[in-house]
C-alpha positions as CSV (number, residue, x, y, z in Angstrom):
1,X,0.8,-8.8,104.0
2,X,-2.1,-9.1,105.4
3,X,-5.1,-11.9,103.7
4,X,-8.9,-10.7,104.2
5,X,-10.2,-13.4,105.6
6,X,-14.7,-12.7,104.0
7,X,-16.7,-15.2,106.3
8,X,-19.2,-17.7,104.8
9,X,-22.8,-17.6,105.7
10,X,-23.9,-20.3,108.6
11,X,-24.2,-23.9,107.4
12,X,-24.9,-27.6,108.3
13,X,-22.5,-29.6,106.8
14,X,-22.6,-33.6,106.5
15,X,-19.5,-35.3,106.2
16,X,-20.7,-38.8,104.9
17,X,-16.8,-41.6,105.5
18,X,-16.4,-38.9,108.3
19,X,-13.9,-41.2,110.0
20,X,-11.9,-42.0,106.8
21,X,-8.4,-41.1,106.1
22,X,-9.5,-38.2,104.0
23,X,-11.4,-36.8,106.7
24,X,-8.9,-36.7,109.1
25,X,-6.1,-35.8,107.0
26,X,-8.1,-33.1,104.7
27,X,-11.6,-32.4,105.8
28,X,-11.5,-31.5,109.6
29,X,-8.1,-30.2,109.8
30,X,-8.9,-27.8,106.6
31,X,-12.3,-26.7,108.7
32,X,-10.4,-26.2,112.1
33,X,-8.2,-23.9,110.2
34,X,-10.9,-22.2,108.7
35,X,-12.7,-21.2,111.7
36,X,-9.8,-19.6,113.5
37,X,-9.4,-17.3,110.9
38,X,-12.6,-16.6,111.0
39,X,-14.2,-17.6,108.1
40,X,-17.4,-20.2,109.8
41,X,-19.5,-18.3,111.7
42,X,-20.7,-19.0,114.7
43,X,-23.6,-21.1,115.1
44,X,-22.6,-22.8,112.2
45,X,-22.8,-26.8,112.7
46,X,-20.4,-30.0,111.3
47,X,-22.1,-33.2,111.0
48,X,-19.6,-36.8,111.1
49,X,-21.7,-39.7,109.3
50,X,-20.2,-42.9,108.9
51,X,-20.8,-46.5,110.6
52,X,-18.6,-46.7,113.4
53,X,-20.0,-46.5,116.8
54,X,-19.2,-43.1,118.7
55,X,-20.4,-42.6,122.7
56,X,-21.8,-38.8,122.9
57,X,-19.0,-37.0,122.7
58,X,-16.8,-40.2,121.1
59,X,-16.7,-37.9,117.8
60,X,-15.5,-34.6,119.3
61,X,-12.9,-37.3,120.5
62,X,-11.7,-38.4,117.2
63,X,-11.8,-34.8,115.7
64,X,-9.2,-33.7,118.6
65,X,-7.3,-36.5,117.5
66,X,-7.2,-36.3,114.1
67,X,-6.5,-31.8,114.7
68,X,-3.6,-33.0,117.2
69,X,-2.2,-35.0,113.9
70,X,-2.5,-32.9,111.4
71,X,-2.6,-29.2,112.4
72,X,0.1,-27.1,114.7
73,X,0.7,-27.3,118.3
74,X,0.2,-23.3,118.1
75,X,-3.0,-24.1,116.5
76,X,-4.2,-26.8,118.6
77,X,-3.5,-25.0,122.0
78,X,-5.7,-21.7,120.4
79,X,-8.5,-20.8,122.7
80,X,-11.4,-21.3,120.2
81,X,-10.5,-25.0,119.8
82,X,-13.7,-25.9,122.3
83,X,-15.9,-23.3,120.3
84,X,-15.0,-25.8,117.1
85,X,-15.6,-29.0,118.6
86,X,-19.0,-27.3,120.0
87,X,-20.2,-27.1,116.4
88,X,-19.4,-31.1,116.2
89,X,-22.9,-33.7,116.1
90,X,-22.5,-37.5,115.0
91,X,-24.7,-39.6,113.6
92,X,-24.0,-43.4,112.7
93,X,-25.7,-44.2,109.4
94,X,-26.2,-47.3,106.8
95,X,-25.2,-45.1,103.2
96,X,-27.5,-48.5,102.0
97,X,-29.4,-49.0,104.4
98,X,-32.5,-47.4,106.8
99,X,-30.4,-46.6,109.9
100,X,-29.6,-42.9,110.8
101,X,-31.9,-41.3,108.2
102,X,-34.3,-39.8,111.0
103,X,-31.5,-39.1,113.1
104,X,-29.9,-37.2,110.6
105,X,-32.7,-35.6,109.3
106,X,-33.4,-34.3,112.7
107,X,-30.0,-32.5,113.3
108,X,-30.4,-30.4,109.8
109,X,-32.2,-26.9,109.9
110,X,-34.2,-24.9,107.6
111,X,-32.4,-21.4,108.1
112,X,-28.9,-22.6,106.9
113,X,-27.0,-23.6,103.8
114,X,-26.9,-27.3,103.4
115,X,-23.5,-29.2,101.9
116,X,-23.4,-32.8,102.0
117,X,-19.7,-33.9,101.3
118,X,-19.6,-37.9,100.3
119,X,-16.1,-38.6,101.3
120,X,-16.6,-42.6,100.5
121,X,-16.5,-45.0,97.5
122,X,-18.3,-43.7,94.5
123,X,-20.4,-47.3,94.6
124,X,-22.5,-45.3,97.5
125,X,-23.2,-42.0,96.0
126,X,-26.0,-43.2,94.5
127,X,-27.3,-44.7,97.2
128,X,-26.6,-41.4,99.1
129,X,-28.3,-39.1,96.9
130,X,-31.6,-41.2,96.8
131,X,-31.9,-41.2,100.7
132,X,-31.0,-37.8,100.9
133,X,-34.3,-37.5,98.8
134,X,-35.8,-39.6,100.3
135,X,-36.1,-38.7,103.4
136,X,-36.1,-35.0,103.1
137,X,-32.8,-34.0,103.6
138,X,-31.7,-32.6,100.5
139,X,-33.5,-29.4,99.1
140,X,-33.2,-27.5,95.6
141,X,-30.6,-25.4,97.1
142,X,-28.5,-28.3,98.9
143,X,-25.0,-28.8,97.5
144,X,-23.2,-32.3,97.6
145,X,-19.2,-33.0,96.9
146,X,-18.1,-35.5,95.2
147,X,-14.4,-37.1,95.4
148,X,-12.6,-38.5,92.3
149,X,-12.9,-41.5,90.5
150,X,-15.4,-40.0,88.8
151,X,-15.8,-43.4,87.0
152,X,-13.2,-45.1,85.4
153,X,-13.9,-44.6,82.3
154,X,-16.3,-42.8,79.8
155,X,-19.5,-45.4,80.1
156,X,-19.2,-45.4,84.0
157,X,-18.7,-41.8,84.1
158,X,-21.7,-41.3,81.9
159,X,-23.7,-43.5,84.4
160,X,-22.2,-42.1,87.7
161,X,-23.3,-38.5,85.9
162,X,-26.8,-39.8,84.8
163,X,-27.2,-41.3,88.4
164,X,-26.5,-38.0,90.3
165,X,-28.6,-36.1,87.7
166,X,-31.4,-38.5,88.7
167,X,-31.7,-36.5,92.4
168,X,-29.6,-32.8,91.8
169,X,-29.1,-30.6,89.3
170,X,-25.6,-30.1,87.6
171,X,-25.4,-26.9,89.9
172,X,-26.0,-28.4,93.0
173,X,-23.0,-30.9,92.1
174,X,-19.4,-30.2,93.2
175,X,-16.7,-32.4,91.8
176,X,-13.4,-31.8,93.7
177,X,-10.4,-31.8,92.1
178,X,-7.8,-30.1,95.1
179,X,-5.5,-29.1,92.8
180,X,-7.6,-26.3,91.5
181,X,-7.4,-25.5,95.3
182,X,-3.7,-24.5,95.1
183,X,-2.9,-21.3,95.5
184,X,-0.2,-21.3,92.6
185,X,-3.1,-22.4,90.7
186,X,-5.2,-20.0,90.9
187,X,-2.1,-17.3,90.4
188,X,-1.8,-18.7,87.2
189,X,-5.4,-17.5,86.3
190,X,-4.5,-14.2,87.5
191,X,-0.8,-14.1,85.6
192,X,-3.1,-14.5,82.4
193,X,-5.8,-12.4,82.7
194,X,-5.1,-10.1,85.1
195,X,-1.6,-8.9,83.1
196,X,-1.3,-7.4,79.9
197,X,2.3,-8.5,80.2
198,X,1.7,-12.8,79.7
199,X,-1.7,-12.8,77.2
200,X,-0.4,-11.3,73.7
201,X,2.7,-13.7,74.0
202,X,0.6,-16.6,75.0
203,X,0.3,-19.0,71.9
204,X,2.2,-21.1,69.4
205,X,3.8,-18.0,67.8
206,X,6.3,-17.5,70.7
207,X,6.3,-20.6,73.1
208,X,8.4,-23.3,71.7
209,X,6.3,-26.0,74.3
210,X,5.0,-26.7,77.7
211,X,5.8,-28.8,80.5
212,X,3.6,-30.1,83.1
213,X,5.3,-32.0,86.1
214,X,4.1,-34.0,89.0
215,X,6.0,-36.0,90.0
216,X,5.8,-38.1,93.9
217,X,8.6,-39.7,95.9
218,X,6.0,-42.1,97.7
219,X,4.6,-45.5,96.7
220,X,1.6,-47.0,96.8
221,X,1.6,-48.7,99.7
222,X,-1.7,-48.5,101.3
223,X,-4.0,-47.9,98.5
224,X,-2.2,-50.6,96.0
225,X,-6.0,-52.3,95.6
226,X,-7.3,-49.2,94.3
227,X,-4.4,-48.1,92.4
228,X,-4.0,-51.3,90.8
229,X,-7.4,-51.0,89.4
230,X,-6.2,-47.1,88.2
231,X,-2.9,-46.8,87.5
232,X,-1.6,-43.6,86.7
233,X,-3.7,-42.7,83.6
234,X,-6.5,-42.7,85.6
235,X,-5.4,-41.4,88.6
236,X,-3.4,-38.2,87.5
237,X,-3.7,-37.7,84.0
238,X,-7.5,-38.1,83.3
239,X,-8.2,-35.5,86.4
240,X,-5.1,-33.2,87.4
241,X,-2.7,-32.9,84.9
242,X,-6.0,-32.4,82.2
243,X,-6.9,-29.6,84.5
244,X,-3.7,-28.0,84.9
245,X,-3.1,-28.5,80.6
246,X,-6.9,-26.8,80.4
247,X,-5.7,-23.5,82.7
248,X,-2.7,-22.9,80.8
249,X,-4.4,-23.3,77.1
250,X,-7.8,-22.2,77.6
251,X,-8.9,-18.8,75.9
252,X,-9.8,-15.8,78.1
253,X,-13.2,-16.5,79.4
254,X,-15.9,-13.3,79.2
255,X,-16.0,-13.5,83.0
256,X,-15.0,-15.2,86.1
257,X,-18.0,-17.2,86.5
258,X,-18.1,-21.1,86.8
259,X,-20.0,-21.6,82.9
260,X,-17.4,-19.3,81.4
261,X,-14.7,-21.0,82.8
262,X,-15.7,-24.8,82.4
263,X,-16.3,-23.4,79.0
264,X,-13.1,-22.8,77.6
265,X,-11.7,-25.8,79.4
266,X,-13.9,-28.2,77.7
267,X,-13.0,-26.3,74.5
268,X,-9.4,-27.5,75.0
269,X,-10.1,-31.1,76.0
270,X,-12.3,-31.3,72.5
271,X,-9.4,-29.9,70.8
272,X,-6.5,-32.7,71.6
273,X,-5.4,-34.4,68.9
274,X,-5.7,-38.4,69.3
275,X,-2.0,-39.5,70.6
276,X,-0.4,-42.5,69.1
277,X,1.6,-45.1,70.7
278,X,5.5,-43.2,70.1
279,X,3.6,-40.3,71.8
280,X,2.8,-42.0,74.9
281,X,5.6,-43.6,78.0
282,X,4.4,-45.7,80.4
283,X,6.5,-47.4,83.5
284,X,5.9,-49.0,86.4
285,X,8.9,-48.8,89.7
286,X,11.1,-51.8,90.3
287,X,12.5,-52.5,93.2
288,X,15.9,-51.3,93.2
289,X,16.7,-49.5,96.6
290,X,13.0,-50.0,97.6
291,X,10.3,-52.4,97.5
292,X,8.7,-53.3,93.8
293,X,5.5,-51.8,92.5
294,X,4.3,-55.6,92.1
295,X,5.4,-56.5,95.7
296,X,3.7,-53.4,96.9
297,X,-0.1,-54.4,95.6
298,X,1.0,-58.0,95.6
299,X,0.2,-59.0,92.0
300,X,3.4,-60.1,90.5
301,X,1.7,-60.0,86.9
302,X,0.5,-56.8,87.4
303,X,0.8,-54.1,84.0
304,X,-0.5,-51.2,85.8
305,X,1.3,-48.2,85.4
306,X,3.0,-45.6,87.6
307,X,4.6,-43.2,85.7
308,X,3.1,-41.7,82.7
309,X,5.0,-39.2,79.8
310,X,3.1,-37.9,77.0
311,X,3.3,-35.4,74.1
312,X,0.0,-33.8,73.1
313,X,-1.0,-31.2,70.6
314,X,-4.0,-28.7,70.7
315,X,-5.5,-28.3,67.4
316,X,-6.7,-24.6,67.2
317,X,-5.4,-22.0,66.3
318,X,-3.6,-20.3,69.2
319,X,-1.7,-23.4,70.0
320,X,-1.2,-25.6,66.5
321,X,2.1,-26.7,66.6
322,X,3.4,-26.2,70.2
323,X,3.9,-29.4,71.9
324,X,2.6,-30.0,75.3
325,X,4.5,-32.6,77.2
326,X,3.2,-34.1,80.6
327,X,4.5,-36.5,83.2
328,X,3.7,-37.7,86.7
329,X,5.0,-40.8,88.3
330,X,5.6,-42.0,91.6
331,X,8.8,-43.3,93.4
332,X,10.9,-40.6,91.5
333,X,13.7,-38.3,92.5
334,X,11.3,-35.5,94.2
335,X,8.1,-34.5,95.1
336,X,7.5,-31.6,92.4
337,X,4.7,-30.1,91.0
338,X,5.0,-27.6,88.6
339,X,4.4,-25.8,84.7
340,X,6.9,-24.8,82.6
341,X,6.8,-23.2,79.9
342,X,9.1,-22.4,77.3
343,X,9.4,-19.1,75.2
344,X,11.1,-19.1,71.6
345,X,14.3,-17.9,71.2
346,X,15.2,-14.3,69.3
347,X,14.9,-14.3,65.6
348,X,18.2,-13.1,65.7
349,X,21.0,-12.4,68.1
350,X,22.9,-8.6,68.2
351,X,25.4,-10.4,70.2
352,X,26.7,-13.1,67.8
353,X,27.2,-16.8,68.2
354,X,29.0,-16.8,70.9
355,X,27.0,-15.8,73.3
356,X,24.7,-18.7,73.1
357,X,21.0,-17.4,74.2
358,X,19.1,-19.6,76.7
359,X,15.7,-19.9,76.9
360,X,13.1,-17.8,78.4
361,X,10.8,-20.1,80.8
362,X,8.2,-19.2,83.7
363,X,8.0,-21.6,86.1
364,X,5.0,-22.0,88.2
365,X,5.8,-24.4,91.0
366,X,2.5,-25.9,92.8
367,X,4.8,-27.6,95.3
368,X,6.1,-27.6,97.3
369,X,7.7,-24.2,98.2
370,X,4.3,-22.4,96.1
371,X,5.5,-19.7,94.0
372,X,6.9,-18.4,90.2
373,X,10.2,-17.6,88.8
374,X,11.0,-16.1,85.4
375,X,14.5,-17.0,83.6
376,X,15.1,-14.0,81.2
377,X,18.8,-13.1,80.0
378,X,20.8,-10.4,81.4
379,X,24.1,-9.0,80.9
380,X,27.0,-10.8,83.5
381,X,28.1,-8.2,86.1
382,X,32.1,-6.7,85.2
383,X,34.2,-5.4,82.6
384,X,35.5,-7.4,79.4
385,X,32.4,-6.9,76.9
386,X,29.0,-8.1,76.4
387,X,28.6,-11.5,78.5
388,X,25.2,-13.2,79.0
389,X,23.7,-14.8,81.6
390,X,20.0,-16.2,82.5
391,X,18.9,-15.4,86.2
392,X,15.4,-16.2,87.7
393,X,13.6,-13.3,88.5
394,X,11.8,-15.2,91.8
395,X,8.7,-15.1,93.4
396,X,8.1,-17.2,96.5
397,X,4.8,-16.7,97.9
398,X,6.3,-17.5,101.3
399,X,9.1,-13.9,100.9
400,X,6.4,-11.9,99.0
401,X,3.4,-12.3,101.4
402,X,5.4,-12.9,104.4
403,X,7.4,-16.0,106.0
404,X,4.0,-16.2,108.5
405,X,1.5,-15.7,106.1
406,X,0.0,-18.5,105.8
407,X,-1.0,-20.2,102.4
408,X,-4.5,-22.3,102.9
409,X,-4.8,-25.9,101.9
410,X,-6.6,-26.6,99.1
411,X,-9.5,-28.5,100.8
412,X,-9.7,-25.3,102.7
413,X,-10.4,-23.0,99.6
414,X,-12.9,-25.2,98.2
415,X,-14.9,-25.9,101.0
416,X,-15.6,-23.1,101.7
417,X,-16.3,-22.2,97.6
418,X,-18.9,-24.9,98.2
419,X,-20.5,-22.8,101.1
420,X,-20.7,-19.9,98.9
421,X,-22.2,-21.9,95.9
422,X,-19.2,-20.9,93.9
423,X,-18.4,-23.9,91.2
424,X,-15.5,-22.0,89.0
425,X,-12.6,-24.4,90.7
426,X,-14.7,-27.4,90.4
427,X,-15.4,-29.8,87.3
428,X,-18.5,-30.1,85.3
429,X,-19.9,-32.9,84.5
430,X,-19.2,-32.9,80.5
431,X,-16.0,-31.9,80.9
432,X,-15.4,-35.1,83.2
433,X,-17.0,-37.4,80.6
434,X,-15.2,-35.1,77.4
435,X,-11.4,-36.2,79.3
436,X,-12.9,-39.8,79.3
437,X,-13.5,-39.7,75.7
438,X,-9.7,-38.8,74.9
439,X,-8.1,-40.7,77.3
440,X,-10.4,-44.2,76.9
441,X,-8.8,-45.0,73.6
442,X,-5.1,-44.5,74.8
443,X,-5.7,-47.1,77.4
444,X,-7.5,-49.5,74.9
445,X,-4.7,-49.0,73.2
446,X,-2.4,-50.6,75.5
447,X,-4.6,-53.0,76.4
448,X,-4.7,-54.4,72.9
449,X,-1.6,-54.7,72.1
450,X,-0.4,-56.0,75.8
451,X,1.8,-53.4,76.4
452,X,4.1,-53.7,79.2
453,X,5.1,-50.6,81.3
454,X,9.0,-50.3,81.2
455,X,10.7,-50.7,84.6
456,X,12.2,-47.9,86.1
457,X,14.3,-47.6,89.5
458,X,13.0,-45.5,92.3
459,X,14.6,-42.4,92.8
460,X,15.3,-41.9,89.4
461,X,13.4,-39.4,86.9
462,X,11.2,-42.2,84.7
463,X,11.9,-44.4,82.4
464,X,14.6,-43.8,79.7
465,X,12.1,-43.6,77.0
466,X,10.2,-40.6,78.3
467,X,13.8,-39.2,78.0
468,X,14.1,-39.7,74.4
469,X,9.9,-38.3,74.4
470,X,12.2,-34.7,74.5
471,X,15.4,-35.4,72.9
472,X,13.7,-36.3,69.5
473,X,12.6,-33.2,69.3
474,X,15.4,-31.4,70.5
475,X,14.3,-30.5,73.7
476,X,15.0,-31.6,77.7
477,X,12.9,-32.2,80.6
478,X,13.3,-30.1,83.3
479,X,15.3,-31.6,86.0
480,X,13.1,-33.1,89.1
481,X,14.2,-31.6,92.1
């Protein structure tokens, strides 16, 4: 199968921390791609902002670098690789200070779309956004892209919103969230409400619950300042996991248009119920077979947590009474992303007791290996009466579209959604501050009563509490693999 690839109209696009990690992993890789299939035209023109010193073509330099890193050797050797560095300028610039404004000023034009991607601290997109004004830069029609933390917790979102607000309107703001980038993502949008098949069976009368798992084999080795400041409330659960729990509960929007959709998502987030303490598993890695969480960010007192279970209810009426359980951690058995949810059992069984029916789940798997399965109950193959047997009806993207087709990052996707002026995959700025309001007062919670995260080995599946989160009610995680 064959993707249409729909160029984007020419642009200018600023990449302020433009020799950061994410830029090199994420950014110019994600870009590179895009313009060998076609998608930036020509003419179009990538700006690298950051303080480090560059000679003329120092920058084009470090993009080849960063391409030979992170994209294919099939990729890198493709003929239009000098037609991308071509579109590369540089300017070093003071995100605080006066130097670089002029200079950058001069490389924009008035014929193009302007993005300005702030791939640094959120401390400077303030001062970001005022020199863009003030020197001219920005125009009503600019866009800007924001990176999470979007705060760290409801006051400073409220302020990091009201600061922004003070230079661009909520429509010229982009906050990313790459996990709305994913492909399987965005397949789940179109399992809902693009099938009569899912929708009518979609609510608490026939799924028993939901699971939502990401779970990470890595550490935190590198970012353990930042992290340790976070932990995995704030990380994962405030931002990704509420996003993926918003997709799978929200109610058909009118349209897909970026209102309609942020819509019902902020309709669910106002909808959780408040979770108490037996609700809510925290851990933190030890350092059996590895090296300690508290070696790692070098704070042996440290209480920060990095796994998080949780079981949440939705109070309306297409979801009262089905649980929703969520986890993410690092250090555990697998790197897994992925939704599960459960269908009820039969009212009653033609085949008597002992057959023993097993559950109906869809599985959407974000990664790796993108793709959905369906368990669903079938008779077992031979003679000697009515045996059943539950078999995955399987979709990987990878056999359905192809083994070469390939599946875009998710920086890729919403770059280029910020080109268009397309916000649907991206966050608004009340539902940022309405996630803060739920999740602030499980974090004073713990922070009042002291809690400590319980330790849990690496390589494992979490702490044996978030175990027992299931087995109270009956129920069983999914196995992390």
């Amino acid at each position: 199968m064959v993707s249409r690839v729909i160029p984007v109209d020419r642009f200018d696009l600023v990449i302020f921390g433009a020799t950061g990690d994410l830029a090199r992993r994420k950014i110019l890789p994600g870009l590179y791609r895009r313009w060998l299939d076609g998608q930036i035209p020509a003419g179009s023109k990538i700006i690298g902002a950051a303080r480090s010193d560059f000679a003329p073509d120092g920058f084009a330099g470090f993009v080849r670098e960063a391409l030979a890193e992170f994209v294919t050797e099939a990729e890198l050797r493709d003929d239009r690789l000098p037609g991308f560095l071509d579109m590369l300028a540089y300017v070093r610039i003071e995100a605080a200070g006066a130097d670089g404004w002029p200079e950058l000023a001069a490389l924009i034009r008035d014929d193009t779309v302007r993005a300005f991607y702030f791939s640094v601290g959120p401390s400077l997109f303030g001062d970001l956004a005022e020199r863009l004004h003030h020197h001219g830069i920005a125009t009503p029609e600019s866009r800007i892209v924001i990176e999470k933390p979007f705060g760290h917790d409801l006051a400073s979102a409220h302020a990091l919103n009201a600061t922004l607000a003070a230079f661009f309107d909520e429509g010229q703001i982009y906050r990313i969230d790459h996990y709305l980038g994913k492909e399987t993502v965005q397949n789940l949008m179109a399992v809902r409400f693009a099938n009569i098949l899912f929708e009518p069976l979609w609510n608490a009368q026939f799924i028993d619950h939901v699971q939502i798992t990401v779970a990470e084999t890595v550490g935190v080795s590198g970012r353990g300042g930042y992290y340790d400041r976070s932990g995995a409330m704030r990380d994962m659960v405030q931002n990704h996991l509420m996003q993926l729990l918003c997709l799978i509960a929200m109610e058909p929007p009118h349209r897909f248009e970026p209102d309609a959709m942020r819509d019902e998502k902020l309709k669910v987030i106002r909808a959780l119920d408040p979770v108490g303490p037996g609700d809510v598993v925290r851990g933190q890695y030890g350092g059996n077979g590895g090296q300690a969480y508290t070696d790692e960010v070098e704070n042996p007192d440290s209480r920060t947590e990095t796994f998080v279970a949780m079981k949440l209810h939705i109070s309306n009426w297409r979801w009262k009474g089905t649980p929703f359980f969520v986890r993410t951690g690092k250090r555990l058995r697998a790197r897994a992303s992925e939704i599960a949810i459960f269908f009820k059992e039969p009212p009653h069984s033609i085949f008597g007791e002992a057959e023993r029916w097993k559950e109906n789940v869809l599985v959407i798997r974000l990664q790796p290996d993108e793709g959905m399965d369906l368990r669903v109950m079938i008779k077992e193959p031979g003679p000697g009466g009515m045996r059943l047997k539950d078999v995955a009806l399987d979709m990987s993207f990878a056999e359905a579209l192809g083994a070469d087709a390939p599946i875009p990052d998710a920086y890729e996707r919403l770059i280029m959604d910020v080109i268009r002026g397309n916000q649907t995959l991206f966050m608004r700025g009340d539902e940022v501050e309405a996630a803060w309001a739920w999740i602030d007062p499980v974090i004073e919670g713990w922070e009042k009563r002291a809690d400590v995260p319980q330790p849990y080995d690496p390589g494992g599946s979490g702490p044996e509490d978030a175990l027992m989160l299931m087995h109270r009610d009956g129920r069983r995680w999914r196995e992390i693999k």
